[in-house]
N, C-alpha and C positions, 0 to 999 in steps of 0.2 A: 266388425264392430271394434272401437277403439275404446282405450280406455276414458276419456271422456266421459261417452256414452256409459258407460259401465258406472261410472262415477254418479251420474246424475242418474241413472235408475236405482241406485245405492241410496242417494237424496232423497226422491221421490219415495221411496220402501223408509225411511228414516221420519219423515215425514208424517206417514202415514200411519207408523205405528206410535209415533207422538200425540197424533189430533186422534188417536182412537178413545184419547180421554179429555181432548179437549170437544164441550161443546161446539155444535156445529160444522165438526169439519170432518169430512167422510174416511177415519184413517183407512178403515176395512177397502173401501174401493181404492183409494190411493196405493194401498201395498197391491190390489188386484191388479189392478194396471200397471204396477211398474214390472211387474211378471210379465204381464201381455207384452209389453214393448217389446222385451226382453227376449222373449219368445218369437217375436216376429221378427224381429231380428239378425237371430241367429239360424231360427228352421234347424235344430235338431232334433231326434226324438226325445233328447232328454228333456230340453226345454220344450216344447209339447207335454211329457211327463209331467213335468215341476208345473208346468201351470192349470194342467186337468186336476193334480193334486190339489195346488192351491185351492182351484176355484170349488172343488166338495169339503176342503175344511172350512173356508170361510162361508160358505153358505150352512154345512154341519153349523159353526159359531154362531151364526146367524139366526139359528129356528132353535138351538138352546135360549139364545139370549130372548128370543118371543115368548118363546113358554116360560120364560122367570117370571114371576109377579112383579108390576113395576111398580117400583115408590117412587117421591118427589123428594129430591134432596135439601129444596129448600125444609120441607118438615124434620128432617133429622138436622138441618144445625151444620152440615159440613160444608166445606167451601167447597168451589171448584176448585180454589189453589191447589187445597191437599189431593185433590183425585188426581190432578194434573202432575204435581208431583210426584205422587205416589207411582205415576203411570209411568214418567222417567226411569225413578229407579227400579220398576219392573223389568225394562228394558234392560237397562245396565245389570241387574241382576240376573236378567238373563244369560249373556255372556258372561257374567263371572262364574257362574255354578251353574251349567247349563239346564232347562226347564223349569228345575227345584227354585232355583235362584226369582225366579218371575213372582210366584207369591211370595218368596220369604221379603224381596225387596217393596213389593209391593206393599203387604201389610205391614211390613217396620216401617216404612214410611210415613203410614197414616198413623200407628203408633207414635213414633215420635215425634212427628209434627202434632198431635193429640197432646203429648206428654209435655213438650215446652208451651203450648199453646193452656194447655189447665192445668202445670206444675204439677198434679197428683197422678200418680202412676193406676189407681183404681176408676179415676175419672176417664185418664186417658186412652184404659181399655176399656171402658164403657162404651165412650164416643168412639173408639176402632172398631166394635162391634155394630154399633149404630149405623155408621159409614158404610161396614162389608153389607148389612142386610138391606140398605139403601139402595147404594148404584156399586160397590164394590166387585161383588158378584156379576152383574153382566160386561162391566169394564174388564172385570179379568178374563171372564172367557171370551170377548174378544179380543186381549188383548192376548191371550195366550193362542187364538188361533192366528192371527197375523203374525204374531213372532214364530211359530210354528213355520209360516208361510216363508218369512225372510231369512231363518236358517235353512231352508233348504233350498233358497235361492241362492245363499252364500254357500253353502258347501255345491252346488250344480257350476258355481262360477268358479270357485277353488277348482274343482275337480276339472275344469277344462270348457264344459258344455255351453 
């Protein structure tokens, strides 16, 4: 496998943990499959490993996020900008402060896009609350089970496998 190929499964897994907050677009299978490729690939046991792993956290994420109670986010007033955003610097907050980093970015996010968006700092954690009980909560736990998925796909690819 060349690096290319490594490149665009890198893509595909970046991808995929983006559209996990964007409306309609499947991030959860898109990081699952960039593992499968990956895995087929190469044929070792560790890749085999990383993607039996994978594929029980994201189904785990999966039957948490069923069992949430669902709201409609048009009733709480939030855009999908801010999830979208917020879902960004989840990610990024991921790798800066690894795991911790996913909600702290996440929620400041919606925080301070809240906070310039109603100028008052008790509005603005109102609406951050509104938001997390909305769709914030199952966006994170999927979002936190995919990125779960692509740091151990990153460190199986560091490491060699």
């Amino acid at each position: 496998m060349g690096t290319a190929q490594e490149v665009l499964i890198g893509a595909v897994m970046l991808l995929g943990l983006v559209g996990v907050s964007a409306p309609g677009v499947p991030g959860t299978l898109l990081c699952w499959a960039a593992v499968l490729w990956w895995a087929t690939l190469r044929h070792t046991s560790l890749t085999w490993a990383v993607l039996a792993a994978a594929t029980g956290a994201l189904a785990l994420g999966q039957v948490v996020v069923w069992l949430m109670p669902s709201r409609r986010i048009r009733e709480s007033g939030v855009t999908w900008r801010n999830i979208i955003t917020a879902g960004v610097c989840g990610i990024v907050g991921f790798f800066l402060v690894p795991v911790l980093g996913a909600v702290l970015g996440f929620v400041g996010s919606l925080y301070v896009r809240e906070r310039v968006r109603q100028g008052g700092g008790r509005a603005a954690w109102a609406a951050t609350r509104r938001a997390m009980r909305t769709v914030g909560g199952s966006v994170l736990v999927e979002l936190m089970a995919c990125l779960l998925v692509a740091g151990a796909w990153l460190g199986a690819v560091i490491a060699g496998g």
